[in-house]
KEDOBA-620705 format. One record per residue (C-alpha): residue number from 1; x, y, z. Coordinates in nm, 3 decimals, m for minus. Layout:
BEGIN
<atom><num>NUM</num><X>X</X><Y>Y</Y><Z>Z</Z></atom>
...
END
This chain:
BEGIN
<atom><num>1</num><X>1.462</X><Y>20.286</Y><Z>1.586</Z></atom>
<atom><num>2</num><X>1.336</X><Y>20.561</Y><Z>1.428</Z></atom>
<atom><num>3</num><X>1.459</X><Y>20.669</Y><Z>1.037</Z></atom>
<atom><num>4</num><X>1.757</X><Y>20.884</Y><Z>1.040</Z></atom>
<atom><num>5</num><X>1.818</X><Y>20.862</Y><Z>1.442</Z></atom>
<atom><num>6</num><X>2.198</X><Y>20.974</Y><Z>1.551</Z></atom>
<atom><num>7</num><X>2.411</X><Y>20.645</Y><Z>1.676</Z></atom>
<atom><num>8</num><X>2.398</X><Y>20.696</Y><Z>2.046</Z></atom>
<atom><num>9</num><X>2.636</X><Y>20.423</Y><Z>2.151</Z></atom>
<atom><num>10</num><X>2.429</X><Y>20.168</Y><Z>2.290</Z></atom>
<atom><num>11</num><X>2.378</X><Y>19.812</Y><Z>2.141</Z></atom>
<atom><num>12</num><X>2.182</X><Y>19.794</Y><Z>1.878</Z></atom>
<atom><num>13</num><X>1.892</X><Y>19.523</Y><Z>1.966</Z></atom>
<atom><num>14</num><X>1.960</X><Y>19.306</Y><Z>1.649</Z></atom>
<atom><num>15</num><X>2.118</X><Y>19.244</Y><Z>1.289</Z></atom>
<atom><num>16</num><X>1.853</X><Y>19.408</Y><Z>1.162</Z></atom>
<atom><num>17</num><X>1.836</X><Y>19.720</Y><Z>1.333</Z></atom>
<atom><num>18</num><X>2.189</X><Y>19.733</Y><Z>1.248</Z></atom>
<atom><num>19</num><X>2.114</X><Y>19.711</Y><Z>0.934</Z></atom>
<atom><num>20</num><X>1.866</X><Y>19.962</Y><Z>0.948</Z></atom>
<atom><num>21</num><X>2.105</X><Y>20.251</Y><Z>1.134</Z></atom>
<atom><num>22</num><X>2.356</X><Y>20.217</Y><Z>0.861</Z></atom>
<atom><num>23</num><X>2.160</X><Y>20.253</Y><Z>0.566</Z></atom>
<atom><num>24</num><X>1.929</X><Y>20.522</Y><Z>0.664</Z></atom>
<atom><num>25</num><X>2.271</X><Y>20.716</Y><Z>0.631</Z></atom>
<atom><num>26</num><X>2.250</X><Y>20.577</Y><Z>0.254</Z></atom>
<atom><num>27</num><X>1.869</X><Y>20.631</Y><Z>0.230</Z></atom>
<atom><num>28</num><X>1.745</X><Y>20.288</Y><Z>0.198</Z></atom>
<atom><num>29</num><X>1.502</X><Y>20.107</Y><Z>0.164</Z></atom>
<atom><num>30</num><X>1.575</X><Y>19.886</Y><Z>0.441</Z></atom>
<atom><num>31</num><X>1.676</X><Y>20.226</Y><Z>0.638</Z></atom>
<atom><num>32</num><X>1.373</X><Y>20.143</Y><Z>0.848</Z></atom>
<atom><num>33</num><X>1.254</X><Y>19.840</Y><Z>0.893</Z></atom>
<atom><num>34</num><X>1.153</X><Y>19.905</Y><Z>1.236</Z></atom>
<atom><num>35</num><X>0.909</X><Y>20.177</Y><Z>1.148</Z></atom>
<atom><num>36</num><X>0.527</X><Y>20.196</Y><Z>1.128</Z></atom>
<atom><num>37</num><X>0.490</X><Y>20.107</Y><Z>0.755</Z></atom>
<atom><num>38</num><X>0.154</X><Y>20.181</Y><Z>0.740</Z></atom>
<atom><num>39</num><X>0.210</X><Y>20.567</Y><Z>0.908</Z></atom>
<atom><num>40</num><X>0.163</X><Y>20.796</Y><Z>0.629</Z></atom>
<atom><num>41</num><X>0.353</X><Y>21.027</Y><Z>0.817</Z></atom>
<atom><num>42</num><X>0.666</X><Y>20.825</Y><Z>0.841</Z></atom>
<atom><num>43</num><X>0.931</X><Y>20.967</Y><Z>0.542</Z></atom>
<atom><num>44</num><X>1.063</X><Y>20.574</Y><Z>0.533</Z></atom>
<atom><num>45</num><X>0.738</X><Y>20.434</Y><Z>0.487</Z></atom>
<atom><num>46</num><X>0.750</X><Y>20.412</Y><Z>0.085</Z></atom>
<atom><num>47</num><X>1.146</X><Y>20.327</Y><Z>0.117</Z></atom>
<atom><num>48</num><X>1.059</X><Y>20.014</Y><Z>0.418</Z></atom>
<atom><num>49</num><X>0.738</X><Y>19.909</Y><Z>0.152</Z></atom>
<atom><num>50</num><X>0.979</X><Y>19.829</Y><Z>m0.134</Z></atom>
<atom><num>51</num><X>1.231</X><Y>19.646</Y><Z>0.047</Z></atom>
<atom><num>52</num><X>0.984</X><Y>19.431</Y><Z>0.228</Z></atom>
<atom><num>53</num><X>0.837</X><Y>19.357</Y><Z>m0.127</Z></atom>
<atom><num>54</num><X>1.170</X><Y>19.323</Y><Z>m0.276</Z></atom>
<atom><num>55</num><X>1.266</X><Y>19.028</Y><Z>m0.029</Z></atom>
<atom><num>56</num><X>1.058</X><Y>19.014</Y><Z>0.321</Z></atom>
<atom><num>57</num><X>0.737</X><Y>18.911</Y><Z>0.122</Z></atom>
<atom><num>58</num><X>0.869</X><Y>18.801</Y><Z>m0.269</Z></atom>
<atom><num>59</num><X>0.715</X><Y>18.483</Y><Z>m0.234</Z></atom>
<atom><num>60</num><X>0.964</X><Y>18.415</Y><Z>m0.556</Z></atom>
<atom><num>61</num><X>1.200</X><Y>18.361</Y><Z>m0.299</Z></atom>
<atom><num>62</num><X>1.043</X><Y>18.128</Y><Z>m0.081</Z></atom>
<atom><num>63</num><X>1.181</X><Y>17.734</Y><Z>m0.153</Z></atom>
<atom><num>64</num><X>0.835</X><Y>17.608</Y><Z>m0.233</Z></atom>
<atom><num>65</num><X>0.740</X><Y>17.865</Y><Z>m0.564</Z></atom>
<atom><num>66</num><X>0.934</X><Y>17.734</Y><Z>m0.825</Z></atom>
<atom><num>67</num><X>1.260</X><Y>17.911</Y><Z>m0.924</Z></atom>
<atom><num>68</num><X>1.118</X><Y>17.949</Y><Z>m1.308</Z></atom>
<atom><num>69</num><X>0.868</X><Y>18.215</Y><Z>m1.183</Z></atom>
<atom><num>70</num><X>1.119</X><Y>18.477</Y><Z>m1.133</Z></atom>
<atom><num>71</num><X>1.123</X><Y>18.435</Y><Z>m1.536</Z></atom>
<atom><num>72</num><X>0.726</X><Y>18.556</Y><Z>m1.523</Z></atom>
<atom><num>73</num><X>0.755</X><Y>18.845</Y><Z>m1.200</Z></atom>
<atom><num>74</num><X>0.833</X><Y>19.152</Y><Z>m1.181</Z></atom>
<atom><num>75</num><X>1.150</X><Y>19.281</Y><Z>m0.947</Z></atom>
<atom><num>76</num><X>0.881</X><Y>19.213</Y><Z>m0.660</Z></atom>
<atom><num>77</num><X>0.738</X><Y>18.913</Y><Z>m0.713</Z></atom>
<atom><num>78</num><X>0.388</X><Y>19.036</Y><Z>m0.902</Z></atom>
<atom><num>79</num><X>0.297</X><Y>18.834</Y><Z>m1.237</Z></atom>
<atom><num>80</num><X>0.414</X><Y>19.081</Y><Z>m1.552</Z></atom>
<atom><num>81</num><X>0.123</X><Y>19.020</Y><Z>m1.680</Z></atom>
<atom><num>82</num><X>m0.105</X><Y>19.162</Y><Z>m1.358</Z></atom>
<atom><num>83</num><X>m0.245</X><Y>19.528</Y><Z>m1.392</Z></atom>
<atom><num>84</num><X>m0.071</X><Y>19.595</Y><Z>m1.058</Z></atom>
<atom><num>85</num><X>0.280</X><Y>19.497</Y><Z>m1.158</Z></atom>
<atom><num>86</num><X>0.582</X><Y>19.748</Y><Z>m1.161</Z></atom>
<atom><num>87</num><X>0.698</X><Y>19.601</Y><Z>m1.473</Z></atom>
<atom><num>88</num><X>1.073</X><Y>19.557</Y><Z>m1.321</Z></atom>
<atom><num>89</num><X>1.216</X><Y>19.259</Y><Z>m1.472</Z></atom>
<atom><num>90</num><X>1.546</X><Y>19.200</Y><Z>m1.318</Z></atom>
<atom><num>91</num><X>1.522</X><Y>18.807</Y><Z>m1.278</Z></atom>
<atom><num>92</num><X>1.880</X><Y>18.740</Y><Z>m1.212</Z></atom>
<atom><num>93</num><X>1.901</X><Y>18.983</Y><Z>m0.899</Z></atom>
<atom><num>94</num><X>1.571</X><Y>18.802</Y><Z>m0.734</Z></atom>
<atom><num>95</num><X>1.750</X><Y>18.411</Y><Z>m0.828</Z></atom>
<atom><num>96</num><X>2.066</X><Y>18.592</Y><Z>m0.640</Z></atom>
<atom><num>97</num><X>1.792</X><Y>18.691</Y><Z>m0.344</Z></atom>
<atom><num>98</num><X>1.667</X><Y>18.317</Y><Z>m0.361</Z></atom>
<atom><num>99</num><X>2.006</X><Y>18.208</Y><Z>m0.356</Z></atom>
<atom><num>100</num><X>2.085</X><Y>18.398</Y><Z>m0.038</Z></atom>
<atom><num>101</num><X>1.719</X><Y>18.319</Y><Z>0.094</Z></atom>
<atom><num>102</num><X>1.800</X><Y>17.989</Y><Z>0.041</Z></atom>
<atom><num>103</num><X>2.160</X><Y>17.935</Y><Z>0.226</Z></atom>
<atom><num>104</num><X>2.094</X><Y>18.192</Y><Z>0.521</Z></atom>
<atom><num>105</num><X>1.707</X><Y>18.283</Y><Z>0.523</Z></atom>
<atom><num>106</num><X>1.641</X><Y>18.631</Y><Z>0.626</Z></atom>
<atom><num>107</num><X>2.033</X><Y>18.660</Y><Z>0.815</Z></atom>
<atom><num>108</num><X>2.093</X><Y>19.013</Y><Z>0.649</Z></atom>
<atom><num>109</num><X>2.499</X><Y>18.899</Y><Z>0.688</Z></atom>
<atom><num>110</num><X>2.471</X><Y>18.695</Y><Z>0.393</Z></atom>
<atom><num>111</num><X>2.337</X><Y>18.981</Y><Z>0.156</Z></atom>
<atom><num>112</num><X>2.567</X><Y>19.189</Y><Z>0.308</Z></atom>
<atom><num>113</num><X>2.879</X><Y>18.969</Y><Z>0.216</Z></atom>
<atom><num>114</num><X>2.746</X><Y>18.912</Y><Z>m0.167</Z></atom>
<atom><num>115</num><X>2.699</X><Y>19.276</Y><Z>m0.216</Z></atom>
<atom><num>116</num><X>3.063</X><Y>19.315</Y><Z>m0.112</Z></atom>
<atom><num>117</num><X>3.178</X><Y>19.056</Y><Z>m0.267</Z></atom>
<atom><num>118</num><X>2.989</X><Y>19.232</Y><Z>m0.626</Z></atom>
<atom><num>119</num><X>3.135</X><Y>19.559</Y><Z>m0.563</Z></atom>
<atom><num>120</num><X>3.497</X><Y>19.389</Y><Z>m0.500</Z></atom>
<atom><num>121</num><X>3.476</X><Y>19.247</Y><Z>m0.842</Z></atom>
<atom><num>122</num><X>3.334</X><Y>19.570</Y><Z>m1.001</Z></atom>
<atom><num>123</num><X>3.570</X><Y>19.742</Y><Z>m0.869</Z></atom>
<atom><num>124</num><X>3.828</X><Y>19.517</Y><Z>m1.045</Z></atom>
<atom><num>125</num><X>3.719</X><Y>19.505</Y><Z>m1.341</Z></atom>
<atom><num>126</num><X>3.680</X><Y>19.882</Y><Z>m1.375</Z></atom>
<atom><num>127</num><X>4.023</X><Y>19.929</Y><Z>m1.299</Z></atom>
<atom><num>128</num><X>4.101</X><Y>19.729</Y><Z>m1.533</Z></atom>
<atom><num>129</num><X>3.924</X><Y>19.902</Y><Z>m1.792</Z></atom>
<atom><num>130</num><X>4.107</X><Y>20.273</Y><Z>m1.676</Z></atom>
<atom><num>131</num><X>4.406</X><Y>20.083</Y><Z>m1.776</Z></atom>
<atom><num>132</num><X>4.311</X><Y>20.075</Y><Z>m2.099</Z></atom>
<atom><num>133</num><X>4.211</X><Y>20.485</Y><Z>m2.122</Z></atom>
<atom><num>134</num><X>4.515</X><Y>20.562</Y><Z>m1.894</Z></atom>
<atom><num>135</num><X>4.790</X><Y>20.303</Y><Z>m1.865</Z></atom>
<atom><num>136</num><X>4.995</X><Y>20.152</Y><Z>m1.652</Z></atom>
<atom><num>137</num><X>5.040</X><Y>20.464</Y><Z>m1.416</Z></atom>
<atom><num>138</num><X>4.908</X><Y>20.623</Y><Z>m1.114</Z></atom>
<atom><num>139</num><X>4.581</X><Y>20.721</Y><Z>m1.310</Z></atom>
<atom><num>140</num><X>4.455</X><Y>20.378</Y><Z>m1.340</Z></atom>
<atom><num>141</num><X>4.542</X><Y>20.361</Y><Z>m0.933</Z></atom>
<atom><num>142</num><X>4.369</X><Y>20.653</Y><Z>m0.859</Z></atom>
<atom><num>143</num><X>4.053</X><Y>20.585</Y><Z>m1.076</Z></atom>
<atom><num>144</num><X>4.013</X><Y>20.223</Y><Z>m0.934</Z></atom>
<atom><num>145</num><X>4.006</X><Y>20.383</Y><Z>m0.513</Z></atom>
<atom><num>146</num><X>3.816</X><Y>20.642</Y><Z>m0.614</Z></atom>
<atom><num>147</num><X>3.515</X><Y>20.378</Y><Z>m0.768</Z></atom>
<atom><num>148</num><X>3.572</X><Y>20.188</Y><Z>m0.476</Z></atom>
<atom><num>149</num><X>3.575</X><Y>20.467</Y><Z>m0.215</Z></atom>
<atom><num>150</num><X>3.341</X><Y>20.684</Y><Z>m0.369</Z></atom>
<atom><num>151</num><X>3.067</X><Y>20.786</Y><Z>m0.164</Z></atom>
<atom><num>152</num><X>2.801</X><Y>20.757</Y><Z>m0.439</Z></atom>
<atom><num>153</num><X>2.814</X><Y>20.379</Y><Z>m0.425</Z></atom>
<atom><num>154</num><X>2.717</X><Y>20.332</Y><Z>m0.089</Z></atom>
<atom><num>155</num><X>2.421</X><Y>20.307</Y><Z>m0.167</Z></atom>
<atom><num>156</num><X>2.383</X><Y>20.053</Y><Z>m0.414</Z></atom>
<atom><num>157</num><X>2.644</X><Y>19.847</Y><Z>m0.174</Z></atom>
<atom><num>158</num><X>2.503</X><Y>19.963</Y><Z>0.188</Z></atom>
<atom><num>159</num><X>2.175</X><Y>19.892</Y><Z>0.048</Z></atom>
<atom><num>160</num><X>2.039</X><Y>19.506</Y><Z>m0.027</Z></atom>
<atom><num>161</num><X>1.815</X><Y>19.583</Y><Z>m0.254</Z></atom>
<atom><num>162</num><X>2.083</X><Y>19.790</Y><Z>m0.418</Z></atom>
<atom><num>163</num><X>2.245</X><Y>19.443</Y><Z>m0.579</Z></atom>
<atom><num>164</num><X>2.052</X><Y>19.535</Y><Z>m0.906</Z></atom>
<atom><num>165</num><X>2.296</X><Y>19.822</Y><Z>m0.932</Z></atom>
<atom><num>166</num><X>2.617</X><Y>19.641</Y><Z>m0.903</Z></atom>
<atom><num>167</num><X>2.485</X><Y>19.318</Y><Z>m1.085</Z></atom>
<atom><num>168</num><X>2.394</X><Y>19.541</Y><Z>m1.383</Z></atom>
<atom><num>169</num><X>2.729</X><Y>19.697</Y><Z>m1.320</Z></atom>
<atom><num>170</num><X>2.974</X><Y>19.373</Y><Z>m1.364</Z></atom>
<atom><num>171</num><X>2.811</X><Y>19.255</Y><Z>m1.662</Z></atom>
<atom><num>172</num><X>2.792</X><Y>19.605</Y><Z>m1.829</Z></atom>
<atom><num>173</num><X>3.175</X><Y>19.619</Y><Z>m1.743</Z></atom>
<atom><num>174</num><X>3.218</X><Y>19.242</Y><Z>m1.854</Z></atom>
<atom><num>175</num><X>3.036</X><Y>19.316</Y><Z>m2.206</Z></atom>
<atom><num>176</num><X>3.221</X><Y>19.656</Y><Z>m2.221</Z></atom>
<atom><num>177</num><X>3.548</X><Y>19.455</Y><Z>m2.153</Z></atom>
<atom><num>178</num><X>3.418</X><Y>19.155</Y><Z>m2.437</Z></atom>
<atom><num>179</num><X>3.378</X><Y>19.445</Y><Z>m2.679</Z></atom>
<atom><num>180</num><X>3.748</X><Y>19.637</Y><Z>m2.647</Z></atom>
<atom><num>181</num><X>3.868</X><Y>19.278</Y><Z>m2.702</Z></atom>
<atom><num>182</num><X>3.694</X><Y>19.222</Y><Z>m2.993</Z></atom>
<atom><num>183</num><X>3.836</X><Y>19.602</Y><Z>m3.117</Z></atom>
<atom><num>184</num><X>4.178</X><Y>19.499</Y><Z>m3.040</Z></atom>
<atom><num>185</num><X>4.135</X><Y>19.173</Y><Z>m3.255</Z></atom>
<atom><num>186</num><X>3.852</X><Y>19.175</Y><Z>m3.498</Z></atom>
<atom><num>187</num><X>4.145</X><Y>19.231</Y><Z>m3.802</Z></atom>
<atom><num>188</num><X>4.399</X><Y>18.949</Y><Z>m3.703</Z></atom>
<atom><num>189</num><X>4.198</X><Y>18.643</Y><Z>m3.510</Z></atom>
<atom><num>190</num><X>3.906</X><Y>18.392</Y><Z>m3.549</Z></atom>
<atom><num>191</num><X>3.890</X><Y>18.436</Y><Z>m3.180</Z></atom>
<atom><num>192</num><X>3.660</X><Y>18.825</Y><Z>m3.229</Z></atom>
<atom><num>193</num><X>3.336</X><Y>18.640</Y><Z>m3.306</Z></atom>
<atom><num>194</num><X>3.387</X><Y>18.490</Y><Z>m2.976</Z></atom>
<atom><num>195</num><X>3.440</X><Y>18.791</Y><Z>m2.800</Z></atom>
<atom><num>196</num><X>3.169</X><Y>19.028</Y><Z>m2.937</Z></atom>
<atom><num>197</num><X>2.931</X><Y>18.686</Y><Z>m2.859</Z></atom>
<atom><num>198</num><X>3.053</X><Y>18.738</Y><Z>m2.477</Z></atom>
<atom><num>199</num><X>2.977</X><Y>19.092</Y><Z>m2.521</Z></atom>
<atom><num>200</num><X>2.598</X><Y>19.033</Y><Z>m2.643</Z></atom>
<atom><num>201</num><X>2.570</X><Y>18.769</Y><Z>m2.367</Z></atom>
<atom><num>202</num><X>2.674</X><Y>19.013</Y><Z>m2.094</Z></atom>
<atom><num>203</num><X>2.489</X><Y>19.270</Y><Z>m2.222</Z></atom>
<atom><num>204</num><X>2.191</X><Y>19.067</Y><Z>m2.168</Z></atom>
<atom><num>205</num><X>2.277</X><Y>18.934</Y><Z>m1.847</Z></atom>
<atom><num>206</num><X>2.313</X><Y>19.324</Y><Z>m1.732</Z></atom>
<atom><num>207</num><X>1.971</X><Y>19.401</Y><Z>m1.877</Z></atom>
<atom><num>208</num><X>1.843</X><Y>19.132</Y><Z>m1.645</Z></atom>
<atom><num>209</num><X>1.991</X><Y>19.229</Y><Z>m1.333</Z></atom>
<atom><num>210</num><X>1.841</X><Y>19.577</Y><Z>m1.412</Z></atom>
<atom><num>211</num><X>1.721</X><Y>19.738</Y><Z>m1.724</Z></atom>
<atom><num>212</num><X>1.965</X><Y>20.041</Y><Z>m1.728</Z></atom>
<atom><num>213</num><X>2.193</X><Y>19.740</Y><Z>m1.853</Z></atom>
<atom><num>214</num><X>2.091</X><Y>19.831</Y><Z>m2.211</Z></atom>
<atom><num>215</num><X>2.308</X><Y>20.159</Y><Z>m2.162</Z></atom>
<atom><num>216</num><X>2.626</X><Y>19.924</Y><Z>m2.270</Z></atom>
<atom><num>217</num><X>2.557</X><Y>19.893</Y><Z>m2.596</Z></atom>
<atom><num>218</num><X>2.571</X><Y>20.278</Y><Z>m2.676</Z></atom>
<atom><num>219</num><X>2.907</X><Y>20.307</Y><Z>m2.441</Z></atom>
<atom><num>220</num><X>3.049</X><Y>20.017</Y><Z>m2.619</Z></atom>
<atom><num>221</num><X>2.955</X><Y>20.244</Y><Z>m2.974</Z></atom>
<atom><num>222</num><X>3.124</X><Y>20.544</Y><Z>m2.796</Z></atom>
<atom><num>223</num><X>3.480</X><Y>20.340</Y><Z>m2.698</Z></atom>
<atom><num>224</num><X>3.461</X><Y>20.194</Y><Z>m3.081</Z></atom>
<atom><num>225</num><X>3.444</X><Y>20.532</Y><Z>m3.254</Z></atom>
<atom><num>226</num><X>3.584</X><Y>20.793</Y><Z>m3.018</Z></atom>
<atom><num>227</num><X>3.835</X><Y>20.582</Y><Z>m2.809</Z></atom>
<atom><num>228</num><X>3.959</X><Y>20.269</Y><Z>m3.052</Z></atom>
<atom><num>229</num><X>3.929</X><Y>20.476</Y><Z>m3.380</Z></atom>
<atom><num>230</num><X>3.984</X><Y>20.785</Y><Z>m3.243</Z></atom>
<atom><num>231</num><X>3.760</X><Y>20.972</Y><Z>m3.463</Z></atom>
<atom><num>232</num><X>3.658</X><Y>21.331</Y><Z>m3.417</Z></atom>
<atom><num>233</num><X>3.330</X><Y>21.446</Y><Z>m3.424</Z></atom>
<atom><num>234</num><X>3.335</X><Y>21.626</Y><Z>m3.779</Z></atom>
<atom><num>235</num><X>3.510</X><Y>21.297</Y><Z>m3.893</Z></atom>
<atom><num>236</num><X>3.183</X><Y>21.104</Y><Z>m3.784</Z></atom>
<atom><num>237</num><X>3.004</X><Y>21.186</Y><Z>m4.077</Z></atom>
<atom><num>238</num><X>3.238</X><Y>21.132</Y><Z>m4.361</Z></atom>
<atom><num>239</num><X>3.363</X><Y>20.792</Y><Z>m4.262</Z></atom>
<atom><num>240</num><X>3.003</X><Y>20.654</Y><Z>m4.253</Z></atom>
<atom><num>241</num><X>2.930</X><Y>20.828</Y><Z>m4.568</Z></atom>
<atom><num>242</num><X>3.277</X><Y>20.608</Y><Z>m4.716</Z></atom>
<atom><num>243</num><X>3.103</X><Y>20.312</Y><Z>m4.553</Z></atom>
<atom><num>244</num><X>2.761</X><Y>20.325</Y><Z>m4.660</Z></atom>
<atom><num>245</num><X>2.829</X><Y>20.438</Y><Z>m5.027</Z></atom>
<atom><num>246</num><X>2.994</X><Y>20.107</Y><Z>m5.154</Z></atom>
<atom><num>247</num><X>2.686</X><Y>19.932</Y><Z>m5.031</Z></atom>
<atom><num>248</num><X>2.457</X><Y>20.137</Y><Z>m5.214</Z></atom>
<atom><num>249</num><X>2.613</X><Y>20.125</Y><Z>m5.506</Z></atom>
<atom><num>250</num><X>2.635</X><Y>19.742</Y><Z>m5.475</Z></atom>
<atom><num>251</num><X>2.262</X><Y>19.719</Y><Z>m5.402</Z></atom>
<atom><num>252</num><X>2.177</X><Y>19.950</Y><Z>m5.692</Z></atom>
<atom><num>253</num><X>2.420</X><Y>19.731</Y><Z>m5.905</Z></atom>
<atom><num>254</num><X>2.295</X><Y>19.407</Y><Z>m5.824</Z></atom>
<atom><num>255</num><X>1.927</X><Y>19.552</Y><Z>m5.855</Z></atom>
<atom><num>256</num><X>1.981</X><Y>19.675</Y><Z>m6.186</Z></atom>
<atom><num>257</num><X>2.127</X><Y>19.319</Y><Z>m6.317</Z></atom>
<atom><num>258</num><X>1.786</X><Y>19.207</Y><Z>m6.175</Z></atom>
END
């Protein structure tokens, strides 16, 4: 089946031309796994390359290469260390390939189901969080079907190889979720050190399902100063000048005594 061909109607031969119909309308890179690969001409050649890399051929996923290799690889299975690497590290999307390599081989149903199952819980938790900005109104309602609905995502959901997107996605959302805890209680419980620890720990664990994961740690700064403290942006200034001066002055102090 050729990349971007109109459904016609008649069976499709296989799961995996299936697969490939559907997310060609996503762009891919399973989109078309039936193509010539090695055609220059083809415009899903450099799309069908990646995802065989990504899973087809990762020999990371294969039983026999032990699991603590995806710890040394690159997203497609080339050492870190090797000239030719891509330098993506995002070892806990390749164990979740394993995982799935593992329980259903190459049976695209079962990578279909987990990436559901991901968005699903994405989608939860960032309705959760528009509960926070908007309440308990038709807002929040609106916010969470449009995430889930929105055509944007179908990619990152259509698309296997898309999982680094969503895993990155529920642990930024877990360690942005850690963090407004830790806002709400960091004046009145021993229970905030716990929470801005979960919020470090999901912050990593989104870095490692892909490295846009880092991203949290400057939107968690933005809810603490613009949404929690409600600061404006000529207030910015001024309230880390009150912060920072009582430390100086402490330092010079205590130098001085020196």
């Amino acid at each position: 089946m050729a990349c971007g061909r109109a459904w016609t109607g008649r069976p499709v031969a296989g799961l995996w031309e299936l697969e490939a119909f559907y997310t060609s309308k996503s762009k891919m890179a399973w989109s078309c796994l039936s193509s010539d690969v090695r055609t220059p001409a083809s415009s899903c050649a450099v799309k069908s390359v990646l995802a065989s890399r990504a899973i087809k051929t990762n020999q990371d996923l294969l039983p026999e290469t032990p699991w603590t290799h995806i710890f040394y690889n690159d997203f497609w299975g080339t050492l870190l260390t090797h000239s030719g690497s891509h330098k993506s590290y995002r070892p806990l999307c390749t164990l979740s390939f394993r995982i799935n390599h593992a329980i259903g081989g190459m049976d695209p149903w079962g990578y279909h189901l987990v990436n559901i199952l991901l968005h699903a819980a994405v989608t939860g938790l960032f309705t959760n969080f528009s509960r926070i900005l908007f309440g308990d109104g038709y807002w929040t309602l609106i916010a969470g079907l449009l995430f889930a609905s929105h055509p944007i995502h179908t990619e990152a959901v259509a698309g296997i190889v898309g999982r680094a997107d969503i895993g990155a996605c529920l642990f930024f959302l877990l360690s942005l979720m850690c963090y407004v805890k830790h806002c709400s209680t960091r004046s009145s419980s021993a229970r905030t050190w716990g929470w801005i620890l979960g919020a470090g720990l999901c912050a990593g664990c989104s870095m490692l399902w892909k490295e846009q994961g880092v991203t949290v740690l400057a939107i968690s700064a933005v809810y603490d100063i613009f949404v929690f403290h409600r600061l404006k942006m000529h207030q910015i200034i001024p309230a880390l000048y009150k912060v920072s001066l009582p430390s100086l002055s402490h330092k010079l102090l205590k130098n001085s005594l020196c």
